[in-house]
N, C-alpha and C positions, 0 to 999 in steps of 0.2 A: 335209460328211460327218458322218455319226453311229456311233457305235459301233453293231454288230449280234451276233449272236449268234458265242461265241467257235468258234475253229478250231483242231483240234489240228496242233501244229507238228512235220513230220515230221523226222527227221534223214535225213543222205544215209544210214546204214547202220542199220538196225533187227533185232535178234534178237526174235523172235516164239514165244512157244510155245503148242503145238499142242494141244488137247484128246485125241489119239491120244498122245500124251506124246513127239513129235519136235518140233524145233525147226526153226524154217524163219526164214534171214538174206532180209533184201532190200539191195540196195546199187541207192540211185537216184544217177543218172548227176547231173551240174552241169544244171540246170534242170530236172530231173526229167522228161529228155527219154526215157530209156529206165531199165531197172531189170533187174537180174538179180538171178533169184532162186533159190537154193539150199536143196532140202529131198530127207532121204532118198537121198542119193547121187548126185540128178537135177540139173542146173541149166539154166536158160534165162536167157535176154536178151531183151525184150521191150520195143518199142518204146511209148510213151502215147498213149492214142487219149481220145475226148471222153467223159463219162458221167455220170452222175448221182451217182456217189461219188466220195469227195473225189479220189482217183487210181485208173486203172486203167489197166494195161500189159495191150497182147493180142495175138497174132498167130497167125494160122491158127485153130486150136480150143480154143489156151491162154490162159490169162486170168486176170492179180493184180487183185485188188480191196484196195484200202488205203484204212479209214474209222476216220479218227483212232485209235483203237490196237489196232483189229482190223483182222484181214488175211485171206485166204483165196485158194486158187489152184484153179483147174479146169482140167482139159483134157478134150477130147471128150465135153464134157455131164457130166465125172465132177468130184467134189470130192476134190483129192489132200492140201490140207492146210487144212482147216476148223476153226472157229471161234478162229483163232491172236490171242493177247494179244501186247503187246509185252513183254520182260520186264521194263522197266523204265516209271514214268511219262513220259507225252511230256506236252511243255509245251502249256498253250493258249494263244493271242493272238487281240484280239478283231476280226473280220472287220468292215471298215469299208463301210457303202452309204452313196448318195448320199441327201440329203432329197431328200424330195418334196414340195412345196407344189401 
């Protein structure tokens, strides 16, 4: 194994804030099997599905995206809380691949 490029290290509970100037928590579940998310009054529970970012929770027409310390939710094709920071730095650790000879 070689070291590859690093990955940011999510914690199970993240305050996010929002470019719209609301904050939005995520709370992922022990494996980061599901994740509820809380913004603006609204909350959902949303199970992890497979994706090309580092995590996304989705079900029916909602949908968390979490890419190292940004976050963002949609539902029904709409963006309810976009371009979200973490409020705090999240750590990185550096994602390990296999060689390849």
């Amino acid at each position: 194994m070689s070291p590859g490029l690093e990955t940011t290290v999510l914690p199970a509970t993240i305050e996010y804030a929002c470019e719209d100037g609301r904050t939005m928590r995520v709370e992922r579940a022990a494996g980061a099997t599901s994740a509820t998310v809380s913004l603006g009054g609204n909350r959902w529970t949303l199970p992890r599905v497979e994706s090309a970012a580092q995590e996304k929770y989705a079900q029916a027409s909602t949908a968390l995206y979490l890419e190292g310390d940004i976050a963002f939710i949609e539902s029904d094709g709409r963006v309810l809380g976009g371009n979200c920071r973490s409020a705090v730095a999240l750590p990185k650790a550096p994602t390990m691949r296999p060689y390849n000879f």
